[in-house]
ZADO-260403 format. One line per field, with one value per residue (C-alpha): x, y, z. Coordinates in steps of 0.25 Angstrom, whole numbers, plus 5000, padded with zeros to 4 digits. Example, Ala and Ser with C-alpha at 12.3 -4.5 7.8 and 13.67 -1.06 7.14 Angstrom:
residues 2
c1	[5049/5055]
c2	[4982/4996]
c3	[5031/5029]
end
This chain:
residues 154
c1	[5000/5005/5007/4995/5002/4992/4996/4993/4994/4984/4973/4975/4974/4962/4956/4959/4950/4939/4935/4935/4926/4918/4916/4913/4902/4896/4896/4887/4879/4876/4868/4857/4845/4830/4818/4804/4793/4783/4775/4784/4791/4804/4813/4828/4839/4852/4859/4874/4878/4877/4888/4897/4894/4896/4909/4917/4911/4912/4928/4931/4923/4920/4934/4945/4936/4935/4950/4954/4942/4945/4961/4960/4950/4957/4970/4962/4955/4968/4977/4962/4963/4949/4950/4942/4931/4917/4925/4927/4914/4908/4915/4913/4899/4901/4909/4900/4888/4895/4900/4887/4882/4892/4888/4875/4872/4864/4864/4861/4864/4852/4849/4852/4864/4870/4869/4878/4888/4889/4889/4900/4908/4906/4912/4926/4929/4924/4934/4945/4945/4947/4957/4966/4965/4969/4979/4986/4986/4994/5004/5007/5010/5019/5027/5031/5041/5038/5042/5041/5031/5022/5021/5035/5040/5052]
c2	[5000/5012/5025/5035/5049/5061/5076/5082/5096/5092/5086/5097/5110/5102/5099/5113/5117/5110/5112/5128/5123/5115/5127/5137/5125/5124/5139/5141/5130/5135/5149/5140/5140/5139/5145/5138/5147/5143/5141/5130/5138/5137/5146/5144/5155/5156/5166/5170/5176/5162/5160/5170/5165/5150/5151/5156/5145/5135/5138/5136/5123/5116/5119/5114/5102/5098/5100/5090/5081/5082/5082/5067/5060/5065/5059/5047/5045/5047/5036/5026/5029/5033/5048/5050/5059/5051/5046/5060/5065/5054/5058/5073/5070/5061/5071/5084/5075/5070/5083/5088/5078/5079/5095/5094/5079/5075/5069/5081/5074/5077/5091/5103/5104/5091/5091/5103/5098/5084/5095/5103/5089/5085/5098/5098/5083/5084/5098/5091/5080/5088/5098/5085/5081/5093/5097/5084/5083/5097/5093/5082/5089/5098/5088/5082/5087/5086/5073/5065/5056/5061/5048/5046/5037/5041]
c3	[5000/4997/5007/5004/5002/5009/5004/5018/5012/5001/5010/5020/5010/5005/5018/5023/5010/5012/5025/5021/5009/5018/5031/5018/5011/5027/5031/5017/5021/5034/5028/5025/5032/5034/5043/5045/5048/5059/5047/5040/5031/5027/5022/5018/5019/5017/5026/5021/5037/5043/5032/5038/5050/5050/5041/5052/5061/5050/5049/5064/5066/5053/5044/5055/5058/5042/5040/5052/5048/5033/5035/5043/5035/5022/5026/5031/5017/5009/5020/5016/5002/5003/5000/4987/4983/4988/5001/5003/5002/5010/5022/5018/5018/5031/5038/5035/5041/5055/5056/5058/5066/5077/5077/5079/5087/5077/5064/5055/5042/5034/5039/5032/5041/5039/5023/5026/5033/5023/5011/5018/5021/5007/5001/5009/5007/4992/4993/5001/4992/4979/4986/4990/4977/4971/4982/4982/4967/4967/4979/4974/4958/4966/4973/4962/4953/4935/4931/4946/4946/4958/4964/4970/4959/4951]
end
């Protein structure tokens, strides 16, 4: 079996990335909302203050915790040879869902909330995975000189 080579710097700008991505998606999502009258109606706003207001709050709580999270699984995927696009999404979705449910002591999976969470999860590990990609792709172009072959062999 041979070693399994992670680019650190690659997987942490990536995950660094996507968890900005991810607090900006959720901080959108949180400006949503809906009033029902005494007489059953319902009426569906969005408000750009809470925005401004939950972006800070987001940034605090939401970002380091993804960037840890994402960081651990990531190098774990990558060591399981398991780190491809639907894996990702799957534990995106997964992650975005528990996270939730731990906040609030209840499983919120199907609420408005809870499809808010998931959709943020899904959009930093889809983010993360394309930035590795990509980052990894460009490290490893640059570490190699023209005319070495970039897997070690000479």
């Amino acid at each position: 079996m041979s070693h399994i080579h992670i680019n650190h710097r690659a997987l942490l700008k990536s995950v660094l990335i996507s968890a900005i991505v991810s607090t900006v998606v959720m901080a959108f999502f949180s400006g949503y909302g809906k009033t029902i009258t005494p007489d059953g109606v319902v009426t569906h706003y969005y408000n750009f203050s809470s925005v401004f207001l939950w972006m800070p709050i987001l940034f605090m709580v939401m970002a380091p915790t993804i960037v840890i999270v994402a960081y651990l699984l990531g190098i774990a995927l990558i060591k399981s040879r398991l780190f491809s696009l639907p894996v990702v999404v799957i534990a995106g979705a997964v992650g975005g869902g528990l996270v939730i449910s731990m906040l609030s002591g209840k499983w919120l999976m199907f609420s408005i909330v809870g499809l808010y969470y998931i959709a943020s999860g899904i959009v930093s590990a889809v983010t993360c995975y394309y930035l590795y990609k990509k980052f990894n792709k460009a490290l490893n172009s640059q570490a190699s000189p023209a005319g070495t072959p970039k897997n070690g062999a000479h």
